[in-house]
N, C-alpha and C positions, 0 to 999 in steps of 0.2 A: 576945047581942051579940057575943061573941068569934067565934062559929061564924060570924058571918055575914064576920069579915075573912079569914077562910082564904081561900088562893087557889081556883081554881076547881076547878083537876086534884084538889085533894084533898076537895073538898067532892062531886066527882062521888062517891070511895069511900067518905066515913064520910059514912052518913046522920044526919040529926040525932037524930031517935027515938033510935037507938043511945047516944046520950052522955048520961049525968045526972050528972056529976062533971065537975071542970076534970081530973082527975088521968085519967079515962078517955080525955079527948078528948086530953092529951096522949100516951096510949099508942099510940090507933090513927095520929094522925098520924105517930109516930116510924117504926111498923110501916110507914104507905105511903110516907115518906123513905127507910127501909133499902131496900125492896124498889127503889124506883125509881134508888138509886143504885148496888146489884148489876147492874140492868138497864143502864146506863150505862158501869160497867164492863167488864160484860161484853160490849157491842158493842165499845168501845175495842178489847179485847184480841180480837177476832175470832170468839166464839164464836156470835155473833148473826149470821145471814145477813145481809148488806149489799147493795145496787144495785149489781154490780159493772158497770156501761158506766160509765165512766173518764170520756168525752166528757162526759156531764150532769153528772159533780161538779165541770167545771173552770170556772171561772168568771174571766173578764178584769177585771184590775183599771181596765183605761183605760175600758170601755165597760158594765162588770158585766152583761155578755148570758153567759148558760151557754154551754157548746158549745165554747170556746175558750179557749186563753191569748192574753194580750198579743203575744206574740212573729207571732202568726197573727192580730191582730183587725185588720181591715179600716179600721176608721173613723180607728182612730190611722193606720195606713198614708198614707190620705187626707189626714187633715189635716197631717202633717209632708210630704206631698210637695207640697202647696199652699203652707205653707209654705215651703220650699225655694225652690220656682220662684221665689213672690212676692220671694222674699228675694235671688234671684239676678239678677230681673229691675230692681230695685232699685239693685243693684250696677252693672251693666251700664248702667243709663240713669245712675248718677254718676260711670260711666266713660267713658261719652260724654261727657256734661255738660263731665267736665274735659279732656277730648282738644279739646273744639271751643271751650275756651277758649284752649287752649295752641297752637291753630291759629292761632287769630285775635288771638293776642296781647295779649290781655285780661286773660292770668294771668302 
């Protein structure tokens, strides 16, 4: 019953045959915790080869496509210069608006 709630990554290494005690099954799990969290460490701190192309680990936070930061993502580009315009053309038509009332004496 117990063996069966271990996660998966650990049930890949302790077979179940191997365990006849609660006290064994807690020994090998610890053993595949340690191992895995030197392995962890040990990338952190560089000793583990990594993917170094730069490009595939950056990831945009506005559009979350790899390849790119924010500062370079296209779609934000797009939609703040859509907005803009719309935002200017807005402006513009209730600057008309109040010119051609102030013309005709209405305002």
């Amino acid at each position: 019953m117990i063996y069966g709630l271990l996660t998966v990554h650990i049930r890949k290494h302790v077979p179940r045959e191997k365990i006849n005690t609660f006290d064994q099954l807690l020994e090998e799990v610890r053993k595949i915790e340690n191992i895995q969290y030197e392995e962890t460490v040990a990338s952190k701190l560089g000793h583990v080869k990594q993917n170094t192309d730069k490009s595939k680990l950056v990831r945009c936070s506005f559009c979350h496509f790899r390849g790119h930061s924010v500062n370079e993502c296209r779609k934000r580009l797009a939609k703040f210069t859509t907005q803009r315009n719309t935002t200017c053309t807005k402006a513009r038509g209730f600057q008309n608006f109040m010119l051609w009332l102030w013309k005709t004496g209405l305002f």
